[in-house]
C-alpha positions in Angstrom: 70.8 105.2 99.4 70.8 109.2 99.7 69.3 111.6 96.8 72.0 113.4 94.8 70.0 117.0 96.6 70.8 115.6 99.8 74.4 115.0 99.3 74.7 118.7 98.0 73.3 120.0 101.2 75.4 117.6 103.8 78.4 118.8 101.9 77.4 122.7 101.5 77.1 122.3 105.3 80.5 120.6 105.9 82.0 123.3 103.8 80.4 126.1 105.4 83.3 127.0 108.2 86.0 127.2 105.7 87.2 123.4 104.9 88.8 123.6 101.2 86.8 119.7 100.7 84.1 118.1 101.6 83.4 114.5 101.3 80.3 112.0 102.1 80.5 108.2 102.2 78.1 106.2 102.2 77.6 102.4 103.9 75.5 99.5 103.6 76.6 96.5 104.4 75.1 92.7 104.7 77.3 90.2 105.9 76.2 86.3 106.7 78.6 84.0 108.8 77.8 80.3 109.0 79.7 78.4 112.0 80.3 75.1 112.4 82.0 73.3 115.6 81.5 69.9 117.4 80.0 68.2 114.3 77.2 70.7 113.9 76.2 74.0 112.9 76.7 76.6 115.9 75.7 79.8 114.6 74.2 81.6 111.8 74.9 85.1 112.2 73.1 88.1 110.1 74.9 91.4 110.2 73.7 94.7 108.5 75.6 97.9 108.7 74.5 101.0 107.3 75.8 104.8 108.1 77.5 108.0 106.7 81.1 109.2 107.6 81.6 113.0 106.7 85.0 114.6 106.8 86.6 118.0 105.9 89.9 119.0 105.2 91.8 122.3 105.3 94.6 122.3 104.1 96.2 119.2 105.8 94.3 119.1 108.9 91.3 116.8 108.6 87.8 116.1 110.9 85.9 113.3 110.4 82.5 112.4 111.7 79.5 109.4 111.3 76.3 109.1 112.2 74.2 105.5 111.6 71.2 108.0 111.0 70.4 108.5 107.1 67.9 111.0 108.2 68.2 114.7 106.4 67.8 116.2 109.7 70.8 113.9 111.5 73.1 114.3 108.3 72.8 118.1 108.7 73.6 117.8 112.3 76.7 115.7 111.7 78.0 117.7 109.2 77.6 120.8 111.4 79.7 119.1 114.2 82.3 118.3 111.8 82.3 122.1 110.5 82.2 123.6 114.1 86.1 122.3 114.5 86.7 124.9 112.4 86.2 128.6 112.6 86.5 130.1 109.5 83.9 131.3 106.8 82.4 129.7 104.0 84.5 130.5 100.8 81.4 130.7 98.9 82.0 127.2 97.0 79.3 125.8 94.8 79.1 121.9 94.7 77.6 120.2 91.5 77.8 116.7 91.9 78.1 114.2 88.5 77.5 110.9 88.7 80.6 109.0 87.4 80.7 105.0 86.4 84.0 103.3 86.4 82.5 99.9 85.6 83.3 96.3 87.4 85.7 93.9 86.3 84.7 91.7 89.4 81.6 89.4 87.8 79.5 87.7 90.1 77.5 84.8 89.1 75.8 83.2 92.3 74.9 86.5 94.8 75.1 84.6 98.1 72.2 86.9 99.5 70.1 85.2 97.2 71.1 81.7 98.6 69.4 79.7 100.5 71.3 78.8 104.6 70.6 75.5 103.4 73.2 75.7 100.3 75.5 77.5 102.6 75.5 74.8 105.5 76.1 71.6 102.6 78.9 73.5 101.2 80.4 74.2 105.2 79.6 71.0 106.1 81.6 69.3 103.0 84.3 70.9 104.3 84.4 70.6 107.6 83.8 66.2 107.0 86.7 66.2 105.1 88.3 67.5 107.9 87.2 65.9 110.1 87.6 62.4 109.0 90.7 63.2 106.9 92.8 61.3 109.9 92.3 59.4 113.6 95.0 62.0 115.0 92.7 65.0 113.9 90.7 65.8 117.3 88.8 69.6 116.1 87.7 71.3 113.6 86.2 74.7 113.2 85.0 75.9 109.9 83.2 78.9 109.0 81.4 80.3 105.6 81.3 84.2 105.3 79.7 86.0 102.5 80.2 90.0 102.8 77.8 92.4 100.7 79.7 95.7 100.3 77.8 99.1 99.1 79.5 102.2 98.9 78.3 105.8 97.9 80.9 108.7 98.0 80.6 111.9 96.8 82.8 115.1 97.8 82.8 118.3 97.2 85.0 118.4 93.9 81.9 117.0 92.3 82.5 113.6 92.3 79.2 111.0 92.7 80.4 107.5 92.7 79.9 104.5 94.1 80.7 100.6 94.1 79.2 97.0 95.0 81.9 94.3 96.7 80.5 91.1 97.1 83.0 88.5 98.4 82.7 85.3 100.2 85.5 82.8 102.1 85.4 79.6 103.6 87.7 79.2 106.6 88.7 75.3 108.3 91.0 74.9 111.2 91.9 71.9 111.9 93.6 70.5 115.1 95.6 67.4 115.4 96.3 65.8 118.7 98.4 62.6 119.9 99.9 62.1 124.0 99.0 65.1 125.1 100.6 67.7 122.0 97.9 69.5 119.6 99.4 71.2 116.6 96.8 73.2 114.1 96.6 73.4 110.5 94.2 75.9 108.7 93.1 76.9 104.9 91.0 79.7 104.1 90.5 81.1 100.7 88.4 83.3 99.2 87.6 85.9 96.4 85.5 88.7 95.0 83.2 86.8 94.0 79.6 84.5 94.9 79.3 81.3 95.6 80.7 79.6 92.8 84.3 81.0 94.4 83.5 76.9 95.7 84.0 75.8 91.8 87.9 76.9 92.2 88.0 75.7 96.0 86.0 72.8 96.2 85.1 72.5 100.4 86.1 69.2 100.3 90.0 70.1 99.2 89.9 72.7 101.7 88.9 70.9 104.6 91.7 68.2 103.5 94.2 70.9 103.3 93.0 72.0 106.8 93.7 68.2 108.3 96.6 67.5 106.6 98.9 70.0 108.0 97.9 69.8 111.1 98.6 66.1 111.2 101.6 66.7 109.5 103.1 69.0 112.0 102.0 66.9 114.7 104.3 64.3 114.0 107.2 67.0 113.1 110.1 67.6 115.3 111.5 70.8 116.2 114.0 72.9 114.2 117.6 74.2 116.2 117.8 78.0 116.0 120.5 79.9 113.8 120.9 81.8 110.9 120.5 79.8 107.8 118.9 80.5 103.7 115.5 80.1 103.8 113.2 79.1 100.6 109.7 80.8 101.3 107.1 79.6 99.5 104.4 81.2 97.6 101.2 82.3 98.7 100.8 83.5 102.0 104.4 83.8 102.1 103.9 87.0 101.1 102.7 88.1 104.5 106.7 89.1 105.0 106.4 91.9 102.1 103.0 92.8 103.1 103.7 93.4 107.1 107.4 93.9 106.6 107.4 96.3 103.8 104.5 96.9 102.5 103.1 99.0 105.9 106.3 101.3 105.3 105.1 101.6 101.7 101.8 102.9 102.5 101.8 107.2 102.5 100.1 107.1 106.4 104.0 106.0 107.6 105.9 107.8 104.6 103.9 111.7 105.1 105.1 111.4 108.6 108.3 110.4 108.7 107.4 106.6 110.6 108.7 104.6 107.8 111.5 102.7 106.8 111.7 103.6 103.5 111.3 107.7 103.6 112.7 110.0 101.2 114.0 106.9 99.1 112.2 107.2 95.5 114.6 106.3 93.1 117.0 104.6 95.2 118.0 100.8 95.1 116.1 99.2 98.4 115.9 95.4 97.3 117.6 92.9 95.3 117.7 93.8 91.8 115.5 90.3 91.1 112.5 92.0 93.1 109.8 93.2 92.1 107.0 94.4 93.9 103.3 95.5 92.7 99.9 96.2 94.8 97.2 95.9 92.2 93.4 96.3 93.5 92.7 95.6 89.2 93.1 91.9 89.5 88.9 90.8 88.5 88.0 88.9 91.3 90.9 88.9 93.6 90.3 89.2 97.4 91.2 92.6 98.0 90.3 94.0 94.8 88.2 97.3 94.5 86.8 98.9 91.1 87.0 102.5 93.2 89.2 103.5 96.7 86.7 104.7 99.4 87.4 108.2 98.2 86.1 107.4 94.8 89.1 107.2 92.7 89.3 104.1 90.4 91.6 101.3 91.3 95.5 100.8 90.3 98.1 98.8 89.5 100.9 100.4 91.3 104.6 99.6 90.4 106.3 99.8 93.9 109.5 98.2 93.5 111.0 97.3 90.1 114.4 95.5 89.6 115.0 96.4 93.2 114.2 100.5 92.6 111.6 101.8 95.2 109.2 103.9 92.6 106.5 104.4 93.9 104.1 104.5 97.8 100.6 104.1 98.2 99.4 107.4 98.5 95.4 108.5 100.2 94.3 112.4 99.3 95.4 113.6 103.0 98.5 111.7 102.3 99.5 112.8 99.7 98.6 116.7 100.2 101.4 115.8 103.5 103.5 114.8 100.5 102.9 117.0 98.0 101.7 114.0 95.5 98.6 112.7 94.2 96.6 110.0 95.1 97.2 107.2 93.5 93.7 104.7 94.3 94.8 103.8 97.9 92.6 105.1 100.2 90.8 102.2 102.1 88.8 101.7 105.3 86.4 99.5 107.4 83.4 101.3 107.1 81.7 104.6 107.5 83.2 105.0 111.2 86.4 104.9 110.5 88.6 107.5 108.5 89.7 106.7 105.7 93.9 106.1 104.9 96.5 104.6 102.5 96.4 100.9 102.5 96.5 98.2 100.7 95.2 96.0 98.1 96.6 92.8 96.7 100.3 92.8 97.2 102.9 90.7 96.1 106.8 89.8 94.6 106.3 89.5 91.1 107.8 86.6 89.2 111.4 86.4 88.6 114.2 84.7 86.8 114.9 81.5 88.5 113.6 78.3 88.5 111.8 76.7 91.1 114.1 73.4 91.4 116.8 75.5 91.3 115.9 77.5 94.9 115.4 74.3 96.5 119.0 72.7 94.8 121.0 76.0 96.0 120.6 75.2 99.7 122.8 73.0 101.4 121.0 73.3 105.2 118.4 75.6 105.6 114.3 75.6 106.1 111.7 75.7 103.6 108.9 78.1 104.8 106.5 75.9 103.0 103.4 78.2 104.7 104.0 81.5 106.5 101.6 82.4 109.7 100.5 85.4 112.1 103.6 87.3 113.5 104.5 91.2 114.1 106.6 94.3 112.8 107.6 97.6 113.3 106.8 99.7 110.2 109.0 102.4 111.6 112.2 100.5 111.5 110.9 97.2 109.6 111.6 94.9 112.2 109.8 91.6 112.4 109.2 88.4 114.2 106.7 85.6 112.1 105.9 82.0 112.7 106.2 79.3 110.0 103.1 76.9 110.1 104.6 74.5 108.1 108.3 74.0 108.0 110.5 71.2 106.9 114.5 71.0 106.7 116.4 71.3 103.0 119.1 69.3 103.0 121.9 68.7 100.4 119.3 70.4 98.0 116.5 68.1 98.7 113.3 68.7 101.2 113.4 66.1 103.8 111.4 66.0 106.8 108.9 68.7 108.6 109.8 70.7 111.2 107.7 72.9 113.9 108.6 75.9 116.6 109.9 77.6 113.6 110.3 81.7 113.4 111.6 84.0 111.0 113.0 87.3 112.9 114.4 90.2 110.8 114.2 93.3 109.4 112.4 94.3 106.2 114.3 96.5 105.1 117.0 93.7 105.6 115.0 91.0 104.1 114.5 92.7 100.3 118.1 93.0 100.0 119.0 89.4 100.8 116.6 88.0 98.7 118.7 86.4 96.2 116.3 84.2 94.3 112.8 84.4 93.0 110.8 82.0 91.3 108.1 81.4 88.6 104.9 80.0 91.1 103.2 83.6 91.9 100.2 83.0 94.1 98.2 84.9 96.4 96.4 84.0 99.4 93.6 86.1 101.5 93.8 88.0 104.8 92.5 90.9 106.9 94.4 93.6 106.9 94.2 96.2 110.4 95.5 99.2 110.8 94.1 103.1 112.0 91.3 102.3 109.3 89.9 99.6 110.7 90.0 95.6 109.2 90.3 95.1 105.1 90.2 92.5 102.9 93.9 92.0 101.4 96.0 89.6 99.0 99.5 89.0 99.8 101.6 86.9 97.4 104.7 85.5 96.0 106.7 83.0 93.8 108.5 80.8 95.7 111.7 83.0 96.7 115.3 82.6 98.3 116.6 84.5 101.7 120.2 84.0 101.7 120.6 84.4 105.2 117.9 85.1 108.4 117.3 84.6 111.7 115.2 81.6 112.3 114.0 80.6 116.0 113.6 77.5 117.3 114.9 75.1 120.0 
């Protein structure tokens, strides 16, 4: 994308007012989004996105820049504002950038790029029939098919030159149901780091069904009373509770500055000694899987919890100088205009010790979170309120009927503690991730798992 002299120069010049680092990334981007709505294709939109972010640090103070312009003339320019925030000289640093490979572990077999819109719109339009006619009560559906082509090219001024190719692709379906005036929505969208034969694990047609039949089965749900109750969540997106809940206050951006829930606690008991938490961006073909972070550094299996200890954060270069640690493969972002941070990857409670039967058998009343929706949290104090798309009541050990208007409102910090059962069912499901870097690709994930008490709102 840019010759190996012309990175030298752009970082010579970004080092030339005194910055101890230098570093130049590198975008180009193709992304293809099929719509459809109303029984027909809407849209087919065609997105390319192509720049260079620049950014300098001293010490732990940091300036960042970008410039869509991959001219030699614009780089220097951009680089130059980014030095001029500083007013020191040059310490005479020679850059000698060395191309480094760290290979891929994410095969792709069908590069949706080289796909025809036609192939695209029968595989959306599977999917969206299914839907559709899965039911009389089901009124709407939306579905969309997004392929995303991700270059990167970063190289700094410690002599890195690296770079990576993401290629993923997702089918989304939402589904509405509607009956005497109520509508209730149901929704499946997965996807991975892969082409298109991601569609030979989710066939559209199963999607599109999965879509319909929640929504249809929430329609004709009643509503659940409010109180404090166990709670079996399920696996999957149930996840998103670690991920917003804990997982924020994990991440070194919260820890380095005191914002987080779980500062100055390495070593020290934080969960249930049956959790166990990893983010792994190794995992070949998982959704928020990376072969390098967007400051180069190859990907990780981190270890954040174990048997309830915290052991490790997520820790970005700036970070981590704040911290006085290494980074450890977490530095994510958006694209070139936004500054790079700790976030991030695929996420999840590991498997535990107790069978699946067994969480369901242990509760007399309670609700099984059977799928997990949007919701919000605090990572400062942990505090969180999320909706459950798909509910139903446990009782005397058996799941009985389904249930809507339910909440789950707690604290994360709370949360990891009283989780008194895990199960053997790990699965992860896809989302986008925002925070100051901008909007990521993530995996959160679980086994089924017990609460043994939490808040759950309702009527």
């Amino acid at each position: 994308m840019i010759s190996r002299n012309l990175l030298t120069e752009v970082l010579h010049k970004a080092l030339s007012t005194g910055a101890d680092f230098a570093e130049v990334y590198v975008e180009h981007t193709k992304e293809n989004n099929v719509t459809m709505v109303d029984n027909r294709v809407d849209a087919i939109t065609d997105l390319l996105i192509s720049g260079v972010g620049i950014r300098i640090l001293k010490g732990t103070r940091c300036v960042a820049g970008s410039t869509s312009s991959l001219e030699r003339s614009d780089l220097l320019a951009c680089a130059a504002r980014v030095a001029g925030a500083l007013d020191g000289v040059s310490e005479g640093r020679t850059v000698s950038l060395t191309e480094r490979i760290f290979g891929d572990i994410h095969p792709v077999r069908i590069v949706p790029n080289s796909a025809s819109h036609h192939r695209k719109i029968d595989l959306l339009k599977e999917g969206y029939f299914a839907a559709r006619e899965y039911h009389e009560d089901i009124s709407q559906v939306s579905a969309s098919l997004l392929d995303v082509d991700h270059q990167i090219l970063i190289a700094n001024s410690d002599g890195l030159y690296t770079g990576d190719r993401q290629i993923r692709t997702r089918m989304f379906i939402r589904a509405i149901a509607s009956k005497n005036g109520e509508n209730q929505s149901g929704s499946c969208a997965p996807g991975r780091r892969m082409g298109l034969e991601v569609f030979d694990l989710f066939p559209p047609k199963e999607i599109g069904i999965e879509a319909a039949r929640q929504a249809v089965t929430m329609l004709h749900a009643g509503y659940i009373k409010a109180g404090r109750m166990p709670v079996a969540i399920e696996n999957g997106f149930g996840g998103v509770i670690f991920h917003e809940a804990c997982g924020h206050s994990l991440e070194a951006s919260c820890v380095s500055i005191g914002q987080s829930q779980f500062c100055g606690k390495l070593g020290q008991k934080i969960a249930n000694e049956k959790v166990t938490a990893i983010d792994d961006g190794t995992i070949p073909n998982a959704w928020g899987s990376i072969n390098i972070d967007d400051e180069g550094a190859p990907a990780q299996r981190k270890i954040l919890i174990e048997n309830g200890i915290l052991k490790s954060y997520m820790i970005d270069k700036l970070n981590g100088r704040r911290m006085g640690m290494e980074g450890n493969g977490s530095s994510r972002r958006q694209g070139y205009r936004y500054e790079t941070t700790s976030r991030m990857t695929n996420t999840y409670i590991d498997n535990g010790p107790d069978k699946n039967e067994d969480i369901i058998k242990s509760i007399e009343y309670g609700l099984y979170a059977k799928k997990m929706g949007g919701g919000s949290v605090n990572p400062a104090t942990g505090s969180f309120n999320f909706a459950v798309d798909e509910g139903y009541i446990i009782r005397n050990g058996e799941i009985c009927e389904p249930v809507r208007g339910a909440s789950l409102i707690g604290k994360g910090s709370d949360v990891i503690m009283d989780i008194d059962m895990v199960g053997q069912n790990l699965e992860t499901a896809q989302g986008m991730c925002g925070a100051s870097s901008g909007s990521i690709p993530t995996d959160v994930g679980q086994p089924l798992i017990r609460v043994s008490s939490i808040t759950v709102g309702g009527r």
